[in-house]
C-alpha positions in Angstrom: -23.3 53.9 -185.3 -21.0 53.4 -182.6 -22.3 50.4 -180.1 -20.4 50.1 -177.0 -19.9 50.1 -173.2 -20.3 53.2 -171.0 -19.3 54.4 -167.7 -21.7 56.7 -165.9 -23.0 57.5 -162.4 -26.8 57.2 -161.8 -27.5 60.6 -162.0 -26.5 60.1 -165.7 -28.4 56.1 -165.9 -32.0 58.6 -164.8 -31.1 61.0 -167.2 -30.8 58.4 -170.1 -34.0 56.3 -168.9 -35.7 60.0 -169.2 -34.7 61.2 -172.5 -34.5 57.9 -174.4 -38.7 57.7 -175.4 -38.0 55.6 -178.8 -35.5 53.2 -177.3 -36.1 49.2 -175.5 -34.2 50.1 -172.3 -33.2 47.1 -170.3 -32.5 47.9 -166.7 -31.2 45.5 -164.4 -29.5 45.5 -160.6 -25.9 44.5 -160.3 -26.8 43.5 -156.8 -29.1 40.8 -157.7 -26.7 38.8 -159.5 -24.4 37.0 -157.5 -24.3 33.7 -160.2 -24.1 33.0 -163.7 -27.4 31.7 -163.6 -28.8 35.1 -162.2 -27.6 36.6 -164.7 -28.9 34.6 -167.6 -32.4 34.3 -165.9 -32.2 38.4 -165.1 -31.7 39.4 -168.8 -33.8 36.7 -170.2 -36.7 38.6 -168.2 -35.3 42.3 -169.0 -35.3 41.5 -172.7 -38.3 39.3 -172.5 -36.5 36.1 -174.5 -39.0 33.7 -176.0 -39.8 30.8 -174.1 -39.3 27.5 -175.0 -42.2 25.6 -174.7 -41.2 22.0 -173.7 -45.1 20.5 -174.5 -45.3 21.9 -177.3 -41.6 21.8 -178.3 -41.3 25.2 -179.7 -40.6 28.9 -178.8 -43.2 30.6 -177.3 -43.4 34.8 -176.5 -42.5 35.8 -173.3 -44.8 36.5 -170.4 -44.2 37.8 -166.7 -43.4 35.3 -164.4 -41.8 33.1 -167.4 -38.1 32.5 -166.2 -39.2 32.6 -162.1 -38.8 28.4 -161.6 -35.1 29.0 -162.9 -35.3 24.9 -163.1 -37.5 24.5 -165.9 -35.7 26.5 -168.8 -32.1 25.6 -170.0 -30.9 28.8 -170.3 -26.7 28.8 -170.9 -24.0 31.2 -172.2 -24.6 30.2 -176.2 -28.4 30.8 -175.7 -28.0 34.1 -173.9 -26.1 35.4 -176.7 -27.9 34.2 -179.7 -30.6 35.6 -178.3 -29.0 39.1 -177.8 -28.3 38.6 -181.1 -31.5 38.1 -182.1 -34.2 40.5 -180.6 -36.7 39.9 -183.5 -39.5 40.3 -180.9 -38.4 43.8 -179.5 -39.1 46.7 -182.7 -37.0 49.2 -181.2 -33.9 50.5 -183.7 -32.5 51.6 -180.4 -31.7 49.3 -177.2 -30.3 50.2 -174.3 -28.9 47.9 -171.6 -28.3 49.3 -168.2 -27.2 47.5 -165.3 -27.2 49.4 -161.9 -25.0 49.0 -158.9 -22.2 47.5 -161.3 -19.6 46.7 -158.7 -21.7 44.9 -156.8 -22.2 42.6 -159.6 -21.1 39.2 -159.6 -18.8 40.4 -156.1 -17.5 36.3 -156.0 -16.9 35.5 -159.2 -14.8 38.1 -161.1 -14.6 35.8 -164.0 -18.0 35.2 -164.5 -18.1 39.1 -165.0 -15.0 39.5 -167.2 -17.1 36.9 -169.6 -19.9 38.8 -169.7 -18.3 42.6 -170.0 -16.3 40.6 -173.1 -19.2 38.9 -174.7 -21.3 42.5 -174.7 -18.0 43.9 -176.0 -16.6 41.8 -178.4 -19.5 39.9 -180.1 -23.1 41.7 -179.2 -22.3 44.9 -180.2 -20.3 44.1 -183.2 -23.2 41.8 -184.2 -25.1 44.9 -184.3 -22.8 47.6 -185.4 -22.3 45.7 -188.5 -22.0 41.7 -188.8 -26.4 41.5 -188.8 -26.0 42.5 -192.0 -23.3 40.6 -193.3 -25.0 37.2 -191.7 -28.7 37.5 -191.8 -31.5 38.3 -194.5 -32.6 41.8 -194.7 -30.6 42.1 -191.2 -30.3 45.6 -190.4 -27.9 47.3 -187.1 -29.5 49.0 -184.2 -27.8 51.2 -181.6 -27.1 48.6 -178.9 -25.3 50.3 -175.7 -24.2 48.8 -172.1 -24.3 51.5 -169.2 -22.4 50.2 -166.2 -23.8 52.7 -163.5 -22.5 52.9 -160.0 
């Protein structure tokens, strides 16, 4: 199973979204992420992250609407990406993360991006290309791949 990062124009993002039937596609638009904290609050609603219930002081599942007052949740880098290395919720063996109008991503903060392209890169796919079974119970590897279309 080889995770990783693609390239592709959005002829070939439609094509993808079409054939893929038995995957959990993510799709998100570079353009509406101009912060870090965009981008945490955009993928915790495209993967539908648990929300943590501060009454009740637990996780709770996701529901629309969940992450819009970006003020009440705490979302950071080390929660976004124990949490894409989690995805108990989601049953798909296949997941699929695209993220339209790439280059306009993130236009002011070229760091911010590098982080993210090298966090995908270096620790979410290899989480699921092999380590989830090395470091949890019954873990098992799913396809997970990044489309950058433009």
């Amino acid at each position: 199973m080889k995770n990783k990062i693609y390239i592709i124009n959005k002829t070939g993002a439609k094509q993808i979204t079409d054939s893929c039937h038995d995957a959990y596609v993510a799709e998100i638009d570079g353009r509406s992420i101009q912060s870090e904290i965009d981008w945490l609050y955009t993928v915790a609603e495209s993967f539908h992250f648990p929300v943590y219930d501060e009454i009740e002081h637990k996780m709770t599942f996701w529901y629309k609407g969940a992450y819009a007052d970006r003020t009440s949740h705490k979302l950071n880098w080390e929660g976004f990406e124990d949490l894409l290395c989690d995805l108990s919720w989601i049953p798909h063996k296949r997941v699929l993360l695209i993220i339209y109008n790439c280059s306009e991503m993130l236009t002011d903060d070229r760091e911010a991006k590098e982080y993210i392209i090298n966090a995908l890169r270096e620790r979410i796919l290899p989480w699921w290309s092999s380590d989830v079974e090395k470091y949890v119970v019954n873990g098992e590897k799913r396809e997970f791949s990044v489309y950058l279309a433009d």
